[in-house]
N, C-alpha and C positions, 0 to 999 in steps of 0.2 A: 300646661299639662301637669308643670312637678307643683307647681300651686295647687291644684283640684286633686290631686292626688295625697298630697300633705294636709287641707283639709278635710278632703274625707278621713283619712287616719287618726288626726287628733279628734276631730268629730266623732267617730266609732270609739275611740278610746273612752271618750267623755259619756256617750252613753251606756256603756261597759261598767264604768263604775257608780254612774248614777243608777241605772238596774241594781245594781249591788249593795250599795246605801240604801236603797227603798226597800229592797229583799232583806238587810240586818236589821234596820230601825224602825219602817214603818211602816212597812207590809199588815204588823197584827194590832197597829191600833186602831182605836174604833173613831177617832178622830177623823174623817174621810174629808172633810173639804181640807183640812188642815195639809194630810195625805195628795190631796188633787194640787192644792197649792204648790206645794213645797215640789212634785215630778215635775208640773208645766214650766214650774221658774228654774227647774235645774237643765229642764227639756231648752229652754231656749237659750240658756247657758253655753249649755255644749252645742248649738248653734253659734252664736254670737263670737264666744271667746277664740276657738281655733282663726278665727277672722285678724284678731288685733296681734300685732308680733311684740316684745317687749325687748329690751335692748342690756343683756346684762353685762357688756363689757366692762363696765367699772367696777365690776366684782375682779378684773384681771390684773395680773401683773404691771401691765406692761398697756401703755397708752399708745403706743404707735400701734400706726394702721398699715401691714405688711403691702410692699410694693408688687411681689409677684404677677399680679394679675395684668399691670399697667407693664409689665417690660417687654413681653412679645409685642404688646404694639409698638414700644419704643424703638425694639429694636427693626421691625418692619418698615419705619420710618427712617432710618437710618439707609437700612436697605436700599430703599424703595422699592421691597416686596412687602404687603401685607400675610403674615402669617395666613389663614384658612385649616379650619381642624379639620380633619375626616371625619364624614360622619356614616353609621350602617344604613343600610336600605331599611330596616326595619328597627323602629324604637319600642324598645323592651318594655319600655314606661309604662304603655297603655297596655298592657296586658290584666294588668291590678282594675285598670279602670274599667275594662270591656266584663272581666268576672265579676266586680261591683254591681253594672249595670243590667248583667244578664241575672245577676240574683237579685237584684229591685223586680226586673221584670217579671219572672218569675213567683215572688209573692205576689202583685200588684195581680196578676193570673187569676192566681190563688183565690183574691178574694173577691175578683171581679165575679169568679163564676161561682163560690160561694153566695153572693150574692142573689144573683142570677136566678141559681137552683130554688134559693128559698120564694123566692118571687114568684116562678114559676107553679111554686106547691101551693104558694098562700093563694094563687090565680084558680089552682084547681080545685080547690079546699071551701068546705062546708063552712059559714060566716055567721056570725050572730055578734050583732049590734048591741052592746051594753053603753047607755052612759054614753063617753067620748071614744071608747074604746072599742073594739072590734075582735069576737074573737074568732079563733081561725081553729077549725077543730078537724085534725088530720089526725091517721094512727102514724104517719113515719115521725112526729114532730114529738119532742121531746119537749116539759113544760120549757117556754122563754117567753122573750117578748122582743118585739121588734119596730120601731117607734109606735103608732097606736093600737100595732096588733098585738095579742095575747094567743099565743100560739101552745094547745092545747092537744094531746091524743085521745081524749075523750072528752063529755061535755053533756051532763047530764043535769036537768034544771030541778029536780029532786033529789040529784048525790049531794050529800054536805060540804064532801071538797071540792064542786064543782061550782059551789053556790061561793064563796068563800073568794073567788074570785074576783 
């Protein structure tokens, strides 16, 4: 658990300042695959890397590896009791993890029924077959597009910006 918890951390960090680098340098250029390039490899980046641990004790003083950890078994051996730490009925840990996942769930919500709605509108919505393309002409829709629909609030085969499409 302090593993999935430590990478989701470094992972959120990682996309914190990758959003941030793409929001100062490359947000306004017109370069876009260059742009798409350079998020996905930094996207899978901040996957990848919080993964691999790197070891910089050689940067330290001191080459010895402290015994601490090895002396309560020692001396439980010595005993013949094994030490046993107390542990709470409830672990604090997963609390970070449960609000993580209740706010995953929550967009995922989001955009299921975002989805959904438009689905529902383009299901209800006046259709007109251009070419490969489909358009969808509703007044709640706001110009977009939506893979082959073209979702339109009006749609008039004599208006100029309507032909234009």
């Amino acid at each position: 658990m302090e593993f999935l918890f430590t990478y989701l951390l470094k992972g959120s960090i990682g996309i914190a300042l990758i959003v941030l680098f793409y929001k100062v340098l490359i947000e306004d250029l017109t370069f876009f695959s260059l742009g798409r390039i350079t998020v996905l490899t930094l996207l899978v980046a901040a996957v990848v890397l919080p993964l691999l641990s790197f070891d910089f004790q050689f940067l330290g003083t001191s080459t010895l590896i402290p015994l601490n950890s090895s002396l309560t078994w020692l001396e439980g051996q010595a005993n013949g009791v094994i030490p046993v730490e107390e542990s709470s009925a409830f672990d604090w840990k997963i609390i970070p993890f449960i609000i993580f996942l209740i706010g995953v769930l929550f967009r995922l919500l989001q955009l299921f029924s975002g989805i959904l709605s438009t689905l529902l509108i383009i299901a209800s919505s006046k259709k007109v077959v251009v070419g490969k393309m489909t358009l969808v002409i509703n007044s709640q829709f706001i110009p977009a597009s939506f893979f082959n629909y073209i979702m339109l609030p009006e749609y008039s085969e004599r208006d100029e910006k309507s032909i234009r499409f």
